[in-house]
N, C-alpha and C positions, 0 to 999 in steps of 0.2 A: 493323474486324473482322479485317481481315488482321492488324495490329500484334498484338492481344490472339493470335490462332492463332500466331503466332511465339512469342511469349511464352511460350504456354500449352507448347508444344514444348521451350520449353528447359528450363522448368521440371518438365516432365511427371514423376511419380514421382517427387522428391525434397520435402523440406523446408525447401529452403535457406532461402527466404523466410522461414519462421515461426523457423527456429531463428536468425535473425541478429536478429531482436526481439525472440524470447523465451530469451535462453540458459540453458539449463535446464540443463548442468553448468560455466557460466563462472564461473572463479574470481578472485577479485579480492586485495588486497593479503595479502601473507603473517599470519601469527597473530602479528605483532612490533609494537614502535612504531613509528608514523608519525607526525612533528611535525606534519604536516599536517593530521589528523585526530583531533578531539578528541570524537567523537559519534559511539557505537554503536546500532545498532537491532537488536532480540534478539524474534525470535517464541517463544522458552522462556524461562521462568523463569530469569533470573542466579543467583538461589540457588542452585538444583540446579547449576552448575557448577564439573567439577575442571579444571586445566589438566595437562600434562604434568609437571608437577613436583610433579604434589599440592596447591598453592596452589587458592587459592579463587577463584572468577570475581570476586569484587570485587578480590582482591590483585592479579590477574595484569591488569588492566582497568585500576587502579592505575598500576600498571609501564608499562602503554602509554601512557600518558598522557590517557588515556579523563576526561571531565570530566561531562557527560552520557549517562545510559543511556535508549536508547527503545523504548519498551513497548506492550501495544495493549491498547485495550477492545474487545469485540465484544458479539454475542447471548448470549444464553445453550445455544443451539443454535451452539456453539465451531467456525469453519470447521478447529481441529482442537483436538486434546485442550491444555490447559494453554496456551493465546493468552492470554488473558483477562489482565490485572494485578490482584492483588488485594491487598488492605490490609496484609494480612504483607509480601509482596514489599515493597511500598511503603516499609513503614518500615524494613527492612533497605535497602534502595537509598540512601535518604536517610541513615541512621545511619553507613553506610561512607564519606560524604562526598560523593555522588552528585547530580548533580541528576537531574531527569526531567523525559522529553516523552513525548507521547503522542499514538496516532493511532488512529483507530475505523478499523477494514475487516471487510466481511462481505462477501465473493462479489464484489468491485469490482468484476474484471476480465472480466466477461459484461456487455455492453452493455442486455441483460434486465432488468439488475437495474435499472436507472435508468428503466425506461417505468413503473413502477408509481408512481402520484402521490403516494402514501403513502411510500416509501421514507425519504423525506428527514424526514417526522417521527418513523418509526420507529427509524431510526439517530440522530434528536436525543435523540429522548426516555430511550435507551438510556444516551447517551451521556454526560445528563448522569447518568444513576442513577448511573455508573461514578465519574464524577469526582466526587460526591457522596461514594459510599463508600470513595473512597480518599483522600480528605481536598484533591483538588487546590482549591491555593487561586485563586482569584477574582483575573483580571488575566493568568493564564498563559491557554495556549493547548488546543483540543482539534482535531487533523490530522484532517482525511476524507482516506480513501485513494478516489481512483479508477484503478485500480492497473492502467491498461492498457487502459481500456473501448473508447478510440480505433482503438486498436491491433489491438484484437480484430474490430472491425467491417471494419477495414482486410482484416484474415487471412480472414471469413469471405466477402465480399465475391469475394478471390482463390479460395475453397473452391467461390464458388458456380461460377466460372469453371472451376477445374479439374473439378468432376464434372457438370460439363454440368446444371445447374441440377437436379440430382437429389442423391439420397444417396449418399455416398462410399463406393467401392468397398470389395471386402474387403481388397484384397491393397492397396491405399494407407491403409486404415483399420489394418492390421498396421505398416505403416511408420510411420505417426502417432505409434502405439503407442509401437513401438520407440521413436522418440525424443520420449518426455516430452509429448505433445501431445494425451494426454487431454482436457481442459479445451477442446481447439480443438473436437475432435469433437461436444463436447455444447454449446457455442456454435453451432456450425454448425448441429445439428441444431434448437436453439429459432431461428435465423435463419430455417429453411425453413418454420417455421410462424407469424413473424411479420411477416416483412419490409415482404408488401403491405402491411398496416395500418399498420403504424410510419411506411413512407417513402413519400412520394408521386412516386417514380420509379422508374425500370428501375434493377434491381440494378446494372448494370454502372456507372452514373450517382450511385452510391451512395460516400462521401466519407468520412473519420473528423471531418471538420468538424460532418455532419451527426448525431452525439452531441451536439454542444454545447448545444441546449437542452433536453435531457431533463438534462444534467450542469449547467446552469443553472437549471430547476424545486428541482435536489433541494438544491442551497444555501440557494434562497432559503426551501425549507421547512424548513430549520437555521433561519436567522436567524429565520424564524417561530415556532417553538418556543423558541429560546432568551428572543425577544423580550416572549413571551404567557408564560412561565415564571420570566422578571424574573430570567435570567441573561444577558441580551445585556451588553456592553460596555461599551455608553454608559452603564448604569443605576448603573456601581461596585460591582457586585454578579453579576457575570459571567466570563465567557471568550471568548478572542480566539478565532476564527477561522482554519484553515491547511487547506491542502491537499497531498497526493499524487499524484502523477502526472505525465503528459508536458510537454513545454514547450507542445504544443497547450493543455492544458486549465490547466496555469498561466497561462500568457499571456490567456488565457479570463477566469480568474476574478478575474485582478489588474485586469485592463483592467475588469471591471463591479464592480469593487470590493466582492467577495462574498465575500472573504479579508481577512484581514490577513497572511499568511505562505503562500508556497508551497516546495515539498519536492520538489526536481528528480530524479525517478525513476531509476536507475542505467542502464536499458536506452536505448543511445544511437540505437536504430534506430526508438523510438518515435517518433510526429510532432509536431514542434518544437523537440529536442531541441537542437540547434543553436544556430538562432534565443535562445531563452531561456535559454541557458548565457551565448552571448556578451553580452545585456541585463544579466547581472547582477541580476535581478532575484530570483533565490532567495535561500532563506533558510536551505535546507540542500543539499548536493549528495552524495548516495548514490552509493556505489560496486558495483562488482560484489561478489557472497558472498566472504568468506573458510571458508572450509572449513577449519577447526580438529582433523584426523582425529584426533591423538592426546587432547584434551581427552574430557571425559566429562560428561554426565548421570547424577544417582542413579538416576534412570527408565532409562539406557540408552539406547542411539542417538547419532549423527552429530548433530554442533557445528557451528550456523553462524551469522556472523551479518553485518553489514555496516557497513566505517566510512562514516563521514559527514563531510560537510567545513564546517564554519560559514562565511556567505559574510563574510569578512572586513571588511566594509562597516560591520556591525551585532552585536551582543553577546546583544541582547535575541530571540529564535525563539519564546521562550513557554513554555521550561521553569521548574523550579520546582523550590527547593531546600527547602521548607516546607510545611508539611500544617495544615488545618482540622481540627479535633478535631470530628467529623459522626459519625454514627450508620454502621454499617458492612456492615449485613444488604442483600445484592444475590443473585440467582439466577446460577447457573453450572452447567454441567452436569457438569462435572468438579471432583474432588475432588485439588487438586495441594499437593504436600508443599513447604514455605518451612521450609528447614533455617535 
């Protein structure tokens, strides 16, 4: 108890903690080429992109030496406007010379989201409509994001410490604010009304380990869906397998062998990140955002996206230079322009 009131003291009123794992304006390799980096990941539409010189997102993507572009499926309730990939995108990706990967995230990074036993078949089922409609063929890969979930439990865990097992004050709930740590607050607030039920110990006794088998329920209800759906792997009539996130939950999922491919998170402060960098056992290594200020959107807004590193090892991550000629009609809540 002494140790944790020290702590709690030096920490008192600030964010350091959550902002060294979650860096919410850390910027990563300039908007140039990097030989080392051949794999972009883009939460907006590549179409809609101009660069600084008026070139196109695929020219200037081109020029970097960009070989893979990666893209995301979600819900149709978009965690935000234009995420989603959809079949226009697709074949302008692939027409420019592109290949594609691809990763499903909806809400990952709330440990919430993984207690509901449904989840893992509702993001299957989802997942494959997507890869359906956008013609992915059979033998690539489709990535689950769990985009932090560890990390989060870790943060709210520290929250419950800092506010005295109660709701977070006003005047540290403004500082949250201030820096970027909305997401914490509404995590913390579903922790204070589920913790007892979820965990069968005193919060302070509570681990980012102890994610791991709700983050192990919600795979094996992928490979259950893909399997009862007669797209699992084995069948030659499927898709591989990959995951997102920490080296905790990589190293999770490779050791129970409920991946084929994992996607090493960029945030080096998450848990295992170390560990699982130095195994070499990834399949992509994400960097910090690059912040592209002068590039543009038709829509308008701030460009960013993030290289990737292919783990030198291997060739093959699960992307896909080819499309199935499949029917095309998917729900989406957004209506986004593919120039």
């Amino acid at each position: 108890m002494r140790a944790y009131n020290i702590l709690k003291a030096i920490v008192f009123g600030s964010v350091l903690f959550l902002t060294a794992c979650h860096p919410a304006h850390a910027e990563g390799p300039d908007c140039a080429p990097h030989k080392q980096y051949s794999v972009a990941d883009f939460s907006q539409p590549v179409t809609q992109l101009r660069s600084i010189n008026g070139r196109s997102g695929f020219e200037e993507l081109r020029h970097f030496g960009i070989k893979t572009i990666i893209r995301y499926y979600d819900l149709p309730d978009e965690s935000f406007a234009c995420k989603t990939l959809v079949p226009a995108e697709t074949d302008a990706i692939l027409k420019n010379g592109f290949s594609i990967a691809v990763v499903y995230q909806h809400n990952s990074p709330d440990p919430e989201a993984f207690f509901n036993g449904n989840s893992g078949k509702i993001d299957a089922r989802r997942a494959l409509e997507m890869a359906n409609a956008n013609g992915q063929p059979f033998g690539s890969a489709i990535y689950f994001s769990v985009d932090g979930t560890d990390q989060s439990l870790r943060d709210v865990v520290f929250e419950h410490g800092m506010s005295d097992g109660g709701r977070i004050s006003s005047k540290r709930r403004k500082l949250l604010r201030r820096n970027g740590q909305i997401n914490h607050i509404k995590h913390y607030e579903g922790f204070l009304k589920y913790h007892k039920r979820m965990f069968a110990k005193a919060v302070e006794d509570i681990r980012a380990t102890d994610i791991l088998p709700f983050v192990d329920t919600y795979f094996r209800s992928i490979h259950g869906v893909f399997k009862s759906s007669g797209y699992d792997s084995a069948s030659g009539k499927g898709f591989k397998i990959g995951a997102y996130g920490s080296g905790l939950i990589c190293n999770h999922l490779m050791k129970e062998k409920l991946v084929d491919y994992c996607w090493l998170a960029q945030s080096t402060g998450w848990p295992g990140y170390d560990s699982f960098l130095k195994d070499k056992k990834w399949s992509l290594l994400q960097k910090e955002p690059s912040y592209c200020r002068k590039w543009k959107l038709y829509s308008g807004g701030p460009v960013s996206f993030d290289f990737n590193k292919v783990n030198p090892a291997i060739s093959d991550f699960g992307q896909w230079s080819t499309r199935r000629d499949t029917p095309r009609n998917f729900k989406r809540s957004e209506k986004c322009t593919v120039e």
